[in-house]
C-alpha positions as CSV (number, residue, x, y, z in Angstrom):
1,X,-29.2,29.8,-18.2
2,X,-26.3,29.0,-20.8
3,X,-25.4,25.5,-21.7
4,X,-22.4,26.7,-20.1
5,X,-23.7,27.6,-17.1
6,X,-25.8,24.6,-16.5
7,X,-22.9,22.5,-17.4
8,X,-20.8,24.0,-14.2
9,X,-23.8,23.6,-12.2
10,X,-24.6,20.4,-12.3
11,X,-20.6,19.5,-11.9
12,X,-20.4,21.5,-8.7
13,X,-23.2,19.5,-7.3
14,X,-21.8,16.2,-8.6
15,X,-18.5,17.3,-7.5
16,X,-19.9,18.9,-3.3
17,X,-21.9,15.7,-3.6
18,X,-18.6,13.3,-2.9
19,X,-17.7,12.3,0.2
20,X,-15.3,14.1,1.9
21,X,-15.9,17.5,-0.5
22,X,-18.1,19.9,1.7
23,X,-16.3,19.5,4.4
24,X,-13.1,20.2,2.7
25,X,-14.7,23.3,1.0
26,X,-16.1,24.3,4.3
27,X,-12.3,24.1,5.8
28,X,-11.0,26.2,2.7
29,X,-13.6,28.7,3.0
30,X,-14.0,29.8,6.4
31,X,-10.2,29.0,7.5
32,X,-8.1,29.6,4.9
33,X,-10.9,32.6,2.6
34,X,-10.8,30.8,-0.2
35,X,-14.2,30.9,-2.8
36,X,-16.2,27.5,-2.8
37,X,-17.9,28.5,-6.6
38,X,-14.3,29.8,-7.7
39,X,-12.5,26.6,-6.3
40,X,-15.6,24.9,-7.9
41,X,-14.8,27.0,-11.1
42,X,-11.2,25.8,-11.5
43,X,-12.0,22.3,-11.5
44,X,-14.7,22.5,-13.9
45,X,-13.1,24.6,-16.1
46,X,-9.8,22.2,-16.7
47,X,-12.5,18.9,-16.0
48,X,-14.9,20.2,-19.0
49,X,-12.0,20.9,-21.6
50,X,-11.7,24.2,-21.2
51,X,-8.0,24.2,-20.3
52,X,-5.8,26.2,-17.7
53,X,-6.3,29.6,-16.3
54,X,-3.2,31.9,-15.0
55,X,-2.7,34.1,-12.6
56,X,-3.8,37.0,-15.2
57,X,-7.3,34.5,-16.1
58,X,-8.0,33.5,-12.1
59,X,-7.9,36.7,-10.7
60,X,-10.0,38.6,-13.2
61,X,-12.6,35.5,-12.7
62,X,-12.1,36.4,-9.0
63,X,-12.4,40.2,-9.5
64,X,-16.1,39.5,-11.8
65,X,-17.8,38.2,-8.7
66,X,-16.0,39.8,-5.7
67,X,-19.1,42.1,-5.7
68,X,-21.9,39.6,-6.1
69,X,-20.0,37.3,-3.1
70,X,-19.2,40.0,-1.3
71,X,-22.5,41.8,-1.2
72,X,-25.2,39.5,-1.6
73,X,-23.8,35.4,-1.1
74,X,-21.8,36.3,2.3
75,X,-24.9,37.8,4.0
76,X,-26.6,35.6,3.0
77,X,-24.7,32.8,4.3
78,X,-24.1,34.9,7.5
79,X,-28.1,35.5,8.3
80,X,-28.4,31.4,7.1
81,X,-25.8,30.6,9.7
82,X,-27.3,32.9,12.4
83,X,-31.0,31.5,12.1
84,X,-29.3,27.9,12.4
85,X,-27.4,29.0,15.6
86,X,-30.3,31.1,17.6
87,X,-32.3,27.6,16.8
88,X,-35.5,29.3,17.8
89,X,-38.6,26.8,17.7
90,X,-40.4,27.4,14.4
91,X,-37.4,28.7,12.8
92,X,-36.7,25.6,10.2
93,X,-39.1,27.6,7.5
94,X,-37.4,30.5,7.5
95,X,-34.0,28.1,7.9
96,X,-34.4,26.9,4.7
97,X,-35.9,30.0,3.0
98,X,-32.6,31.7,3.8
99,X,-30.6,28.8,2.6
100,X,-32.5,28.0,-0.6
101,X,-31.8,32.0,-1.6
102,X,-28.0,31.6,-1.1
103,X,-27.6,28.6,-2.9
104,X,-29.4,30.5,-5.6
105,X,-27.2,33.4,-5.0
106,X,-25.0,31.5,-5.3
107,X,-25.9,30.4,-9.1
108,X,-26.2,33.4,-10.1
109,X,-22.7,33.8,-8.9
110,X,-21.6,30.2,-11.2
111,X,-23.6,31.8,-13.8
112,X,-21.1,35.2,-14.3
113,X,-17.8,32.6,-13.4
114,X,-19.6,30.6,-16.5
115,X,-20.0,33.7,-19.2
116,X,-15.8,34.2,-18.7
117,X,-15.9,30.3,-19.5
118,X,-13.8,29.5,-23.0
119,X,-15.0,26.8,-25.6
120,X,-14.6,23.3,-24.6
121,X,-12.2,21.6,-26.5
122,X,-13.9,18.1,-27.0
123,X,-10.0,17.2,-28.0
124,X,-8.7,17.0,-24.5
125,X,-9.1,13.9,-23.0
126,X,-9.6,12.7,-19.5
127,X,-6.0,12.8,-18.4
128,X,-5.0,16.4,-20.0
129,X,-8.6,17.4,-18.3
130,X,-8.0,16.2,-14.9
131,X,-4.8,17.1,-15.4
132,X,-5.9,20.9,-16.2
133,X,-8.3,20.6,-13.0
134,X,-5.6,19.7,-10.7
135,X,-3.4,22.5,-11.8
136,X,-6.5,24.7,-11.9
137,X,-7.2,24.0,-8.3
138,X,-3.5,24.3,-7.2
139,X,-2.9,28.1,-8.5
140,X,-6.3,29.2,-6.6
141,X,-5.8,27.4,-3.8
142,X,-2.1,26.8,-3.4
143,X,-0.3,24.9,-0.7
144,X,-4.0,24.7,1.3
145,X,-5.2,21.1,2.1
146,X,-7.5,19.9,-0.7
147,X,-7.4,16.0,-0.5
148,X,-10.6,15.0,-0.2
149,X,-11.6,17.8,-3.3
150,X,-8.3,16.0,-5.5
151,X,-9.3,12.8,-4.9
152,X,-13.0,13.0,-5.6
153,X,-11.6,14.7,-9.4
154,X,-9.4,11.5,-9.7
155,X,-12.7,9.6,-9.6
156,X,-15.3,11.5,-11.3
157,X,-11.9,11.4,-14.0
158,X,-12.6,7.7,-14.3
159,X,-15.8,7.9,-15.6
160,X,-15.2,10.7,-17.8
161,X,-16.2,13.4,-15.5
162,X,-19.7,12.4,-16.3
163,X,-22.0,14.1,-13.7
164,X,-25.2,12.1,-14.4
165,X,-26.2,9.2,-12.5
């Protein structure tokens, strides 16, 4: 994996990991279609120095993983969701089989949304970078309700956007 793509990783999970964010992402995916790892994507790109996209940059990131999401992450997440629901006895092994192969999927997926990644620019600092992440989020996601994902950016902006403990 690229330092690149380790880099976005360990963000995402830093940034699902605070309260009120998978819930939100949940919401924005399954009721309003929008991408978790592209939403995920935005904010890491304009958190790590890496600037702004445009309409041109956010869809052609879109159209590199349309395939991969469409083909491989949502059925995963649809046969993940179906074990869960059918709750047979004995099914938690296979319960989090299914879901450790779509977060991996899932990776992968970070991984191509990393390689269209530009250089950070270690010149930016924490207000032009939340700033960036904020307007990053805003052109994928629009006038949906992101709150809880805004607010947990304003915090992680405090300390620097480090994702360590």
């Amino acid at each position: 994996m690229s330092d690149a793509a380790a880099a976005f990783w360990r963000f995402s999970l830093a940034l699902y990991a605070r309260p009120g964010v998978a819930p939100a992402c949940l919401v924005l995916q399954d009721q309003h279609g929008r991408d978790v790892n592209l939403m995920l994507f935005c904010c890491w790109l304009g958190a790590s120095g890496r600037g702004r996209l445009d309409r041109d940059a956010l869809d052609a990131a879109d159209r590199s993983v349309t395939g991969w999401r469409h083909d491989v992450v949502e059925p995963l997440r649809t046969a993940r969701r179906a074990i869960k629901a059918a709750a047979l006895p004995d099914s938690d092994g296979i319960y989090a089989k299914a879901k450790a192969v779509e977060l991996e999927a899932e990776r992968l997926l970070q991984r191509k949304l990393a390689e269209r990644a530009p250089a950070e620019n270690v010149g930016f600092r924490t207000e032009q970078r939340l700033s960036d992440a904020l307007a990053n989020l805003a052109l994928y996601l629009g006038d949906r309700p992101a709150v809880p994902i805004t607010d947990a950016l304003k915090a992680m902006a405090e300390k620097d956007f480090a994702t360590a403990p």
